[in-house]
C-alpha positions as a Markdown table, in Angstrom:
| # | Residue | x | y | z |
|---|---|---|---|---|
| 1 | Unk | -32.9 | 237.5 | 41.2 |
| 2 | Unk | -34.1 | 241.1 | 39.5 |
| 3 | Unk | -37.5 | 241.0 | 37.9 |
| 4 | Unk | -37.8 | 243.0 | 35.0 |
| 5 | Unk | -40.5 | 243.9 | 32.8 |
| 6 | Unk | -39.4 | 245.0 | 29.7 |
| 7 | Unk | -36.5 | 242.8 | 27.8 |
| 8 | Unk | -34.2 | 245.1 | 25.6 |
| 9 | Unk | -33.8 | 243.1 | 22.1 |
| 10 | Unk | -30.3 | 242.2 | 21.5 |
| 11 | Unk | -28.6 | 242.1 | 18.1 |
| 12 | Unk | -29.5 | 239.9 | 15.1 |
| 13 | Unk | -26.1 | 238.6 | 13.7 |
| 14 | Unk | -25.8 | 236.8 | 10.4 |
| 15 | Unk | -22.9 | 235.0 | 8.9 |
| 16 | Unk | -23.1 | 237.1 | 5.4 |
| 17 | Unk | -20.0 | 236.9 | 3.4 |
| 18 | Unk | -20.1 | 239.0 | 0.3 |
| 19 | Unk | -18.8 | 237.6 | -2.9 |
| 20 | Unk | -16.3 | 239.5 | -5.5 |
| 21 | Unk | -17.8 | 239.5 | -8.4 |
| 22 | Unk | -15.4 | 240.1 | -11.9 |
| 23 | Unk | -17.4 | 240.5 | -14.9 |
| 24 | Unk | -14.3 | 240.9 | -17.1 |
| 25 | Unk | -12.3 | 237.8 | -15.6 |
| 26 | Unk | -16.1 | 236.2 | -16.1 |
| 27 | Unk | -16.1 | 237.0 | -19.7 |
| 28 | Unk | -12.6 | 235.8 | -20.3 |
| 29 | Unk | -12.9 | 232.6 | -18.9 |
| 30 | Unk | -16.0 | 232.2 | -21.0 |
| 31 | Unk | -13.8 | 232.9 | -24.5 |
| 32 | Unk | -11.5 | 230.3 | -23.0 |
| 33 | Unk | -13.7 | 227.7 | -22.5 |
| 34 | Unk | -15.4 | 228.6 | -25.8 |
| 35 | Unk | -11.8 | 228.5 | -27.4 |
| 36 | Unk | -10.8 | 225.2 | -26.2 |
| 37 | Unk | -14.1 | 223.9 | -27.7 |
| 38 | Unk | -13.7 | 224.8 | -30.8 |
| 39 | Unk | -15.4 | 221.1 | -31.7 |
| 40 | Unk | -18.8 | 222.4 | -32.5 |
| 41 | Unk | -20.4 | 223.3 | -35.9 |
| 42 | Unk | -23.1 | 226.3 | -34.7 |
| 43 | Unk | -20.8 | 228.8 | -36.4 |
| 44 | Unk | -23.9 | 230.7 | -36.2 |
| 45 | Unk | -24.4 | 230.3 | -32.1 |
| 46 | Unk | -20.5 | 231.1 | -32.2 |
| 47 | Unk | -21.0 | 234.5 | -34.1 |
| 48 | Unk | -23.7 | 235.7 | -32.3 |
| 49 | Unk | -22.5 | 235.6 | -28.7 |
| 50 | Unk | -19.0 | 237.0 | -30.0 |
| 51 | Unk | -21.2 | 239.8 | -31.4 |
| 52 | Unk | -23.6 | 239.8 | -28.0 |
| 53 | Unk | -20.3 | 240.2 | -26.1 |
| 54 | Unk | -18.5 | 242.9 | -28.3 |
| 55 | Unk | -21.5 | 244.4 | -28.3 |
| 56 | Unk | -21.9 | 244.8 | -24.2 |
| 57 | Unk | -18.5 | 246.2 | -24.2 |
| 58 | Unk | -19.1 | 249.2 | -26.7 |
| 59 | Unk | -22.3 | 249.8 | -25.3 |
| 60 | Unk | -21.2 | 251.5 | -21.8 |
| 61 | Unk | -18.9 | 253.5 | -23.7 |
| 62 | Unk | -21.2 | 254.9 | -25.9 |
| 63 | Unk | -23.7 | 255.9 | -23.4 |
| 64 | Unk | -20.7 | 257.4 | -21.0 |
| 65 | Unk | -19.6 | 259.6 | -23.6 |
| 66 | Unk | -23.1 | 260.8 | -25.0 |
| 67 | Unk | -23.9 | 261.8 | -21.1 |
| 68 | Unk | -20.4 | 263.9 | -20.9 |
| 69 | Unk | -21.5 | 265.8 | -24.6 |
| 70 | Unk | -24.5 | 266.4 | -23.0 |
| 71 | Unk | -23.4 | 267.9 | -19.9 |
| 72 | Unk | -21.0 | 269.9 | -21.6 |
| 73 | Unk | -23.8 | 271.2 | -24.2 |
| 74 | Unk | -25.8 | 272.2 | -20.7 |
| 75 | Unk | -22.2 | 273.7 | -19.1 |
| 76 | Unk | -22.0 | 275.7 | -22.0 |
| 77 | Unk | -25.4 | 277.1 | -22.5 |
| 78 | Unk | -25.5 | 277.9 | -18.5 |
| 79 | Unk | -22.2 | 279.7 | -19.0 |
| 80 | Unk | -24.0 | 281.7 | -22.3 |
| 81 | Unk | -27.2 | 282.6 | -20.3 |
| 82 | Unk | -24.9 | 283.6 | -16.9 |
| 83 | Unk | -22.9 | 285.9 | -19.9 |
| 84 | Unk | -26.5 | 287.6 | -21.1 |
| 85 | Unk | -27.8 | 288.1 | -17.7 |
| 86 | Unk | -24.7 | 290.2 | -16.0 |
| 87 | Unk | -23.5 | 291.9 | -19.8 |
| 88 | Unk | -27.2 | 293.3 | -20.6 |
């Protein structure tokens, strides 16, 4: 029987299992379900979350293509000032 006085730590293990997530399948089933309940009166409640959901879609567009123009803009001006500084 050794003695020791110093016990090396041994690995923590955990039983993590990482869920898929599918925000467009998510959506979808939500317009299905919504679809096949077509038995409610809010037409207003019904307007709004189409609108809330087209909404969400266009919006990461939008913002994608604003930061491309602006990097162009910037490649071009870098390009412009590079231009100055070796012609002059």
């Amino acid at each position: 029987m050794a003695l020791t006085f110093f016990k090396t730590p041994r690995n923590k293990q955990f039983n993590y299992r990482p869920v898929y997530y599918d925000k467009k399948k998510e959506e979808r089933e939500k317009r299905e379900k919504a679809a096949l309940e077509e038995d409610t009166d809010d037409y207003a409640a019904a307007l709004r979350e189409r609108l809330n959901m087209r909404w969400k879609r266009t919006a990461g567009s939008r913002s994608r293509k604003a930061s491309n123009q602006r990097i162009f803009v910037i490649l071009i001006v870098m390009v412009a000032l590079l231009y100055l500084i070796y012609i002059f």
